[in-house]
ZALOKOL-522333 format. One line per 4 residues: number of its first residue (from 1); their letters; for each residue y, x, z of N, C-alpha, C, O. Coordinates in nm, 4 decimals. Atoms other than C-alpha are relative to their C-alpha. Example, Ala and Ser with C-alpha at 12.3 -4.5 7.8 and 13.67 -1.06 7.14 Angstrom:
1> as> -0.1190/0.0890/0.0000/-0.4500/1.2300/0.7800/0.1200/0.0900/0.0000/0.1181/0.1936/0.0665 ~ -0.1190/-0.0820/-0.0060/-0.1060/1.3670/0.7140/0.1090/-0.0770/0.0730/0.2198/-0.0261/0.0899
! end
This chain:
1> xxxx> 0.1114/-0.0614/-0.0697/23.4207/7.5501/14.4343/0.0544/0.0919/0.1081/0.1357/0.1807/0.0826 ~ -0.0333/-0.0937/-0.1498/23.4596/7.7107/14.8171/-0.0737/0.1221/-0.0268/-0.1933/0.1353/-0.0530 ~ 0.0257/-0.1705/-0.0097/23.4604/8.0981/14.8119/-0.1831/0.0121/0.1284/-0.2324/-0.0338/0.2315 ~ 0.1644/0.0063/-0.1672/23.0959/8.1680/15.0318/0.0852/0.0799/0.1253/0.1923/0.1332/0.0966
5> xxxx> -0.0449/-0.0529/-0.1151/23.1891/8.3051/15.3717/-0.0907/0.1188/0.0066/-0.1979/0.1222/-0.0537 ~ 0.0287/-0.1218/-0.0078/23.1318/8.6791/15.4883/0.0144/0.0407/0.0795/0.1264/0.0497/0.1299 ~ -0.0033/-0.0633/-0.1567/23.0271/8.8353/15.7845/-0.0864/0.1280/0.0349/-0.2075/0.1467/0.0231 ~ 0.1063/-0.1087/-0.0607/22.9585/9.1729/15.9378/-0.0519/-0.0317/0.1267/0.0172/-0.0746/0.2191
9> xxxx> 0.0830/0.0426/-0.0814/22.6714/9.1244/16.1526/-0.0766/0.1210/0.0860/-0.1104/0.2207/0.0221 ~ 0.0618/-0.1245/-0.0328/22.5064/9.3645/16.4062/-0.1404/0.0236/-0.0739/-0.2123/-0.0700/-0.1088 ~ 0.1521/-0.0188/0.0652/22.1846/9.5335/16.2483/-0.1190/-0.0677/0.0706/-0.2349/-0.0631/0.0293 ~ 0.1586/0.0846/-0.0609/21.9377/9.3346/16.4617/0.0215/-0.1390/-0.0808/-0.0624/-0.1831/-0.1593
13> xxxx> -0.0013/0.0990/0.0608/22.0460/9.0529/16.3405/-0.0598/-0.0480/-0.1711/-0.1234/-0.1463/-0.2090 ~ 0.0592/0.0207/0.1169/21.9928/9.1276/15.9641/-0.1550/0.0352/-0.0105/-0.2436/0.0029/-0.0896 ~ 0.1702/-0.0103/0.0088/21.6736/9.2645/16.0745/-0.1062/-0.1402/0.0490/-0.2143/-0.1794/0.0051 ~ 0.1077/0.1745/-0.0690/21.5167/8.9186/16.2625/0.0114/-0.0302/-0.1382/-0.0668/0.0370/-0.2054
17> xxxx> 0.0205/0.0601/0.1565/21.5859/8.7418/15.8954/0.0121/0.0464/-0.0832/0.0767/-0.0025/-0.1759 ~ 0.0559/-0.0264/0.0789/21.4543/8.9934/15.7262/0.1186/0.0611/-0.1022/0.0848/0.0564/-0.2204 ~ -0.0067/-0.0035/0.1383/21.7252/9.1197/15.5133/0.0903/0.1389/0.0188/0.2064/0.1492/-0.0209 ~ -0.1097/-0.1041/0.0092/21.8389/9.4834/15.6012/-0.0193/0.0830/-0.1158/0.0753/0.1560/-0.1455
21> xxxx> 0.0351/-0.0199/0.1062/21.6669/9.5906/15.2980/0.0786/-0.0488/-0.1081/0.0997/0.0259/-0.2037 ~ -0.0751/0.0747/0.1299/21.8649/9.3559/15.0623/0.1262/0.0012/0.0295/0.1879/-0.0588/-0.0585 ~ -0.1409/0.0306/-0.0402/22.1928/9.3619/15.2050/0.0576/0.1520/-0.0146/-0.0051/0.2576/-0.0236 ~ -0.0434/-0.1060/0.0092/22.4693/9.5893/15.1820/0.0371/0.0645/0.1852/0.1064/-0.0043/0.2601
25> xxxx> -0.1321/-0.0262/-0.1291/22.5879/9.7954/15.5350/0.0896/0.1517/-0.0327/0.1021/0.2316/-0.1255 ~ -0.1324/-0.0912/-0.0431/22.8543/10.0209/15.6678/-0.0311/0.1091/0.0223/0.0716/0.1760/0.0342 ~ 0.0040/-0.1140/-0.0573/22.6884/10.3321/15.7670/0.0372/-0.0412/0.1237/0.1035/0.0512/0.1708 ~ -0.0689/-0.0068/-0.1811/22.7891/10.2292/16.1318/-0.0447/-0.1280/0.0822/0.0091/-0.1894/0.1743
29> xxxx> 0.0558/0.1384/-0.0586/22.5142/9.9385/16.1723/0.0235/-0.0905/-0.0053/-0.0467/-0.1753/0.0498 ~ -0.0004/0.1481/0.0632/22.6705/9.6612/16.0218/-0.0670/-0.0844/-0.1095/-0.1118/-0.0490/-0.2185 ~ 0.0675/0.0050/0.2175/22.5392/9.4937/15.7323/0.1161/-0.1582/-0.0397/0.2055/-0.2144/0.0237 ~ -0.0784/0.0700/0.1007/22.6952/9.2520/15.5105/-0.0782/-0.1189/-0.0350/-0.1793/-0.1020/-0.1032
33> xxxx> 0.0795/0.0836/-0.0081/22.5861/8.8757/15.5385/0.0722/-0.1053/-0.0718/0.1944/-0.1127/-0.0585 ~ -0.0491/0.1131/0.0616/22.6481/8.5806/15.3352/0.0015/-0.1068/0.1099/-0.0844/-0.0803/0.1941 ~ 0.0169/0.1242/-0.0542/22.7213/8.2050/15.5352/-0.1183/-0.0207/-0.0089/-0.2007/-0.0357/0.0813 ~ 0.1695/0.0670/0.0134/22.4167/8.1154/15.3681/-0.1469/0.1046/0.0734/-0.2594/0.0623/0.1003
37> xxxx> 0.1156/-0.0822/-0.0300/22.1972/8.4170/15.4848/0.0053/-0.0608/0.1422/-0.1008/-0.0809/0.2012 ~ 0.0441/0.0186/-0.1450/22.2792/8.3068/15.8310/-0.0050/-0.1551/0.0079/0.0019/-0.1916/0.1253 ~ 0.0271/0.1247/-0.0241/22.2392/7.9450/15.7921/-0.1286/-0.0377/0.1068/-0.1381/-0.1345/0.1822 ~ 0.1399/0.0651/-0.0707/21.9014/7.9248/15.9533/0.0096/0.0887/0.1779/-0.0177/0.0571/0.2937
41> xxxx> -0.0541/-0.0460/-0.1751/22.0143/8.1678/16.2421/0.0768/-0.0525/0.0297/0.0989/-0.0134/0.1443 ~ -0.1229/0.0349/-0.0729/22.3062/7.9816/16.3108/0.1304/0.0969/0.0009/0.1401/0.2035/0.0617 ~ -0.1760/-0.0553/0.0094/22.7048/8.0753/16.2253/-0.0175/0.0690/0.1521/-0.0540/0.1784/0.1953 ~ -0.0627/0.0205/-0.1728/22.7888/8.0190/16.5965/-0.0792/0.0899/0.0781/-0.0351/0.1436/0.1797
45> xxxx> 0.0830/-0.0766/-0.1256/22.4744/8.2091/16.7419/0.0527/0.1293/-0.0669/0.0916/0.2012/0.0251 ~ -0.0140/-0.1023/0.0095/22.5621/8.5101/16.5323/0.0982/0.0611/0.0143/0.0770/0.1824/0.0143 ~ -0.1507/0.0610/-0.0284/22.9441/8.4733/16.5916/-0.0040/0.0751/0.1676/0.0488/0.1773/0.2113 ~ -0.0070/-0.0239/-0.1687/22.8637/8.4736/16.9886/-0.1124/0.1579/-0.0203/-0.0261/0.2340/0.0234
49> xxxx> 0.0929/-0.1201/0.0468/22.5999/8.7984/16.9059/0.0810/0.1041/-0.0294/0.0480/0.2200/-0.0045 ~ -0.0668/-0.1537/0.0407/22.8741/9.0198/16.7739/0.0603/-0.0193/-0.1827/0.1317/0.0588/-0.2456 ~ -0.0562/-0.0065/0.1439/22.9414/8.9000/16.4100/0.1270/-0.0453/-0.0210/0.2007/-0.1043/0.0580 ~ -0.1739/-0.0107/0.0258/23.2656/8.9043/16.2272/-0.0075/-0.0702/-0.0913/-0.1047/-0.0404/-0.1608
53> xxxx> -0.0275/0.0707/0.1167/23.3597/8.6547/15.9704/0.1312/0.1129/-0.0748/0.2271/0.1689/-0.0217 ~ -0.0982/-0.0842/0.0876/23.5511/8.8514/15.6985/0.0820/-0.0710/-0.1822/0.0394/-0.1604/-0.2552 ~ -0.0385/0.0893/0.0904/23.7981/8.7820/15.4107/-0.0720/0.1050/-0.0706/-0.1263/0.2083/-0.0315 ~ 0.0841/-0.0822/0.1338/23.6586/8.9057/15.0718/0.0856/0.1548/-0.0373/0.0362/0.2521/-0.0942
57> xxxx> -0.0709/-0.1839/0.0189/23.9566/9.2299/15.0677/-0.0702/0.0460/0.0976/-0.1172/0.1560/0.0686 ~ 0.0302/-0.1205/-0.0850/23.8119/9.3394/15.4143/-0.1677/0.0041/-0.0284/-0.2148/0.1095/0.0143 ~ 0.1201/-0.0231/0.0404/23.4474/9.2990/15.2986/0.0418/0.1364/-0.0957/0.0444/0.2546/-0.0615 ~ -0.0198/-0.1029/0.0937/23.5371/9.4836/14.9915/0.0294/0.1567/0.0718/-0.0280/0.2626/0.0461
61> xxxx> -0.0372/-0.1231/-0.0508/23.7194/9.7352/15.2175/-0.0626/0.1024/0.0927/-0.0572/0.2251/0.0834 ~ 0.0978/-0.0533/-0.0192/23.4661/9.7760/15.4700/-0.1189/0.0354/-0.0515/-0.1459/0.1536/-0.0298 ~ 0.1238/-0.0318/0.0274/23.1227/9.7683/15.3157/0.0453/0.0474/-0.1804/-0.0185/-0.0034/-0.2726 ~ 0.0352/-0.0561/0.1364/23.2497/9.9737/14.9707/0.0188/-0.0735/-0.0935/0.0648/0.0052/-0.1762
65> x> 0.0823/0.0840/0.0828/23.1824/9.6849/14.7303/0.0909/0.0609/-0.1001/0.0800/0.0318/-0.2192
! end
């Protein structure tokens, strides 16, 4: 089974699909997005937008976990 993918995303972004409420962020306007949360926005559009694909230590390291 493939690890899910992880991306800090700018806060507009988690706000259009709805999920700055459910998600974790940074204190500094990121939030914390699963592959799958952005499936329906598009990797690539959120990618070109400002998001960061992350490994699971710098998740952990940035957003606390």
């Amino acid at each position: 089974m493939s690890r899910p993918r992880l991306f800090s995303v700018p806060e507009a972004i988690a706000t259009e699909l709805n999920l700055t409420e459910l998600r974790t962020h940074d204190g500094a306007g990121r939030v914390l997005l699963s592959g799958r949360d952005l499936a329906i926005y598009g990797i690539d559009k959120a990618l070109d937008e400002g998001a960061e694909e992350l490994s699971p230590d710098e998740a952990k390291e940035i957003f606390h976990l």
